[in-house]
C-alpha positions, 0 to 999 in steps of 0.5 A, spaced: 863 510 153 868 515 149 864 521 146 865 526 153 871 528 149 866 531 143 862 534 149 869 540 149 868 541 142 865 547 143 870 550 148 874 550 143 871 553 138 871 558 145 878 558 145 880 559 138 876 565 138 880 568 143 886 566 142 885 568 134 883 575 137 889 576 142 893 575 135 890 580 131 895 585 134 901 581 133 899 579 126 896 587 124 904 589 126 908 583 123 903 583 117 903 575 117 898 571 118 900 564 117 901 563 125 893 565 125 892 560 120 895 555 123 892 556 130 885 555 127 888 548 123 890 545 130 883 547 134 879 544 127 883 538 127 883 538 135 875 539 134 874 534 129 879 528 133 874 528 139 867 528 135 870 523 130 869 516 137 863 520 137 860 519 131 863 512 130 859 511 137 853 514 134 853 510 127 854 503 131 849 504 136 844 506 130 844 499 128 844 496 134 837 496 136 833 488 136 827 487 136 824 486 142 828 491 146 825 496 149 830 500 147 831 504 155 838 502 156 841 504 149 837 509 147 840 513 153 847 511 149 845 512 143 842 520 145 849 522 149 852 519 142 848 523 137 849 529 142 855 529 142 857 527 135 853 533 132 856 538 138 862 536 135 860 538 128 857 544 130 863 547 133 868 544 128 863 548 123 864 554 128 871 553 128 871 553 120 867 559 120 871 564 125 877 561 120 874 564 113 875 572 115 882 570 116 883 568 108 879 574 105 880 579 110 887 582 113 887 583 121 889 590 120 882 592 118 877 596 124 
């Protein structure tokens, strides 16, 4: 099963927020932003390379039920794939939102 990576994704929205708040001194005294922006970059790529086996999984499992299947040894497959997937969405869309401060706002500001 390859969807327990998606399961980390919202570890690494915890982890952008942090790192991204440990730079904020730096970047208010070096007025450079771009070292922000890239670390943002590379937790959303990171975020949306793990969820995207999950999905994968998810959308294969969606058309995988028969006809006389009960459906008790897939369904669980299917529910950890959907979890994940969408767990991976979320936190890739938390990452996106913890980045757009950084476009308006400077890091200077308290």
């Amino acid at each position: 099963m390859r969807v327990w990576p998606a399961f980390l994704a919202p570890m690494l929205a915890l982890l952008d927020q942090g790192v991204t708040y440990a730079m904020v001194d730096w970047a208010c005294g070096t007025q450079n932003v771009t070292a922000m922006n890239w670390v943002h970059f590379i937790f959303l790529a990171t975020a949306i390379t793990v969820t995207l086996p999950a999905w994968a999984d998810a959308m294969k499992y969606r058309t995988a039920t028969e006809p006389n299947d009960a459906g008790e040894a897939g369904g669980r497959v299917r529910m950890m794939s959907v979890v994940a997937a969408l767990s991976g969405a979320l936190s890739s869309l938390v990452i996106l939102a913890l980045w757009a401060p950084t476009w308006f706002l400077s890091p200077c500001l308290s």
